[in-house]
C-alpha positions, 0 to 999 in steps of 0.5 A: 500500500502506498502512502500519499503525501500531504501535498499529494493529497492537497493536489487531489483535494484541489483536483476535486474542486477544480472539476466541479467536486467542491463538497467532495474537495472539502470532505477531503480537506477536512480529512486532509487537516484531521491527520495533518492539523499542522498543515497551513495551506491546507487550511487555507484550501479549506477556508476557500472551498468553504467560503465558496459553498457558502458557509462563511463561518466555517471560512473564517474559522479555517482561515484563522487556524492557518493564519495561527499556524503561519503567525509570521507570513504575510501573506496568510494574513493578506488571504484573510483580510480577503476572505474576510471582505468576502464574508463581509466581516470588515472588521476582522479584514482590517485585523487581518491586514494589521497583522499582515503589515507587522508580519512584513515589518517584522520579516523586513526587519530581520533580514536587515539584522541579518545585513547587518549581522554578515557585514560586521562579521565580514568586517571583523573578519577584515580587521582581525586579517588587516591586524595580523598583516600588521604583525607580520609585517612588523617582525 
């Protein structure tokens, strides 16, 4: 017997969806996230399909559990904003956006520590370098 995937499984749930199966695509998603609760876009899928059938609480309740588990990517953030206007939950959509400009913020911010970090590193690396010429040249 094989084992499929998580992102196997996604694929096919998609499929489904693609082809006009949106109750079986989320019957699968929902059996989907039970044996892989960890997984975000799976969730996200979930929130999608849902809000296209209609059940917009259940939509929303998905896509807060993928953003919960993808707490520093914008871009779960930006795709509940957007469910949410769909909704029609404008509050919860401006929450949503909210998080997912501190979420850019915060990643912007990082990779600038992260800069920063490797150029004094590198410059310390040039000093300690410059530093035994220095002594070598000397003796």
């Amino acid at each position: 017997m094989t084992t499929k995937t998580k992102e196997t499984w996604y694929d096919e749930c998609v499929a489904l969806q693609q082809e006009g199966e949106l109750a079986q695509a989320i019957a699968e998603l929902r059996k989907l996230v039970a044996v892989y609760p960890d997984y975000p876009l799976a969730q996200l899928a979930l929130a999608v399909f849902l809000q296209e059938k209609g059940d917009e609480t259940g939509a929303l309740d998905a896509m807060q559990t993928a953003c919960e588990l993808e707490q520093t990517d914008p871009f779960y953030f930006t795709a509940f904003s957007a469910l949410a206007i769909k909704c029609g939950d404008h509050e919860k959509a401006e929450e949503a956006l909210g998080k997912a400009m501190e979420a850019r913020l915060e990643a912007q911010l990082k990779k600038m520590n992260e800069l920063r970090n490797k150029e004094l590193a590198e410059r310390q690396e040039r000093d300690k370098e410059r530093s035994e010429q220095d002594e070598s040249s000397e003796d």
